[in-house]
N, C-alpha and C positions, 0 to 999 in steps of 0.2 A: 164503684160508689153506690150507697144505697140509695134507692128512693123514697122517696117522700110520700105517705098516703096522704094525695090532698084531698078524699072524703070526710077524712076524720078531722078537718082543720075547720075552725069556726069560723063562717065567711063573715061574721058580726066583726072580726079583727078589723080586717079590711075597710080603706087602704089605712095605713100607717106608712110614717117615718120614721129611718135607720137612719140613724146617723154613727159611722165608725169615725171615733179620732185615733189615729197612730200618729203616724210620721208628717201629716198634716189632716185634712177633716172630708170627708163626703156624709152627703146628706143624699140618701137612695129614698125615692116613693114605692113604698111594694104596692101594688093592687092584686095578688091574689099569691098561692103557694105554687103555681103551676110556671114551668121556665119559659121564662122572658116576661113574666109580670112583676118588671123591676125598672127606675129609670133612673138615674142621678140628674138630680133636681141642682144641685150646689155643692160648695166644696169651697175647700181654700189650700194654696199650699201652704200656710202659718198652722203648724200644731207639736206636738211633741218635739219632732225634730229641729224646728222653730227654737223652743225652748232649750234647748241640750244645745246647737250651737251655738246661741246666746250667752249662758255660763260660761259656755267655754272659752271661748272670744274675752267675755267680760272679767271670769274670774279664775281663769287658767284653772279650776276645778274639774278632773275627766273622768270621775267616778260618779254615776249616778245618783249613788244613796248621799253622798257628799252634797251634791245639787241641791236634792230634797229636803234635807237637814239645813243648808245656808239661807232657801226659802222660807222656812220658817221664824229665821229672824229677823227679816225684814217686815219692810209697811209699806205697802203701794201706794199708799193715800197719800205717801210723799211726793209721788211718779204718776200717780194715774189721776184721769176726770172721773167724780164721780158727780153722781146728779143729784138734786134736792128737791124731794116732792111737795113739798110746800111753804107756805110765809116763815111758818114756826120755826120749821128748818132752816132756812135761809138766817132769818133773825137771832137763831142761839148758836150757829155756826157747825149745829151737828149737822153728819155730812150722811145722805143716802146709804142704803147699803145695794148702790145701783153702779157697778163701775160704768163709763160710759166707752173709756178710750186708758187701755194699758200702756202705758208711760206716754200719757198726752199731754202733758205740761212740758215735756222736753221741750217744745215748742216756744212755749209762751216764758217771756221774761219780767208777767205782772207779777204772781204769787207762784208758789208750790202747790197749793190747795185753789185749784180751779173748779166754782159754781158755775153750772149753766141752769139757766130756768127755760 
């Protein structure tokens, strides 16, 4: 494996957040270029993988680009909370462009279109 010149690297970078999502999500703090200045801060196992078994469960669909195409025609706003950042909003019914919670209204049996203030 090569190494890395860590002279030539701008210590102004430093620290930053990586966050990889694949098959679910980590969130690494780097504090410098030199090995073991790295820690994982967070993470979730809900990510990609998350979603692929989901479709497939849901919509017997087991080709990828198939997936990403059937997402497109949907609307969350059916299935998810989204937030409302102010009176105006609340009062004309347009809804944030903040989700809060993806398919959070499963839950709830008032509306399909759940406000939190």
């Amino acid at each position: 494996m090569a190494s890395l010149d860590t002279a030539a690297v701008d210590s102004e970078l430093f620290p930053y957040l990586l966050v990889n999502i694949g098959s679910g999500v980590s969130i690494i703090r780097v504090d410098g270029p030199g090995e073991g200045q790295f820690s994982r801060v967070s993470g979730s196992s809900v990510g990609g993988g998350t979603f692929w078994g989901l479709c497939k469960l849901l919509t017997g669909v087991r080709d990828f680009d198939d997936m990403l195409e059937l997402s497109t025609q949907g609307n969350n706003s059916n299935v998810s909370v989204w937030l409302v950042f102010d009176s105006a909003s609340y009062r004309t019914g347009v809804l944030g462009d903040c989700g809060s919670s993806s398919i959070g209204v499963g839950h709830s049996r008032v509306c399909a279109r759940c406000t939190l203030l």
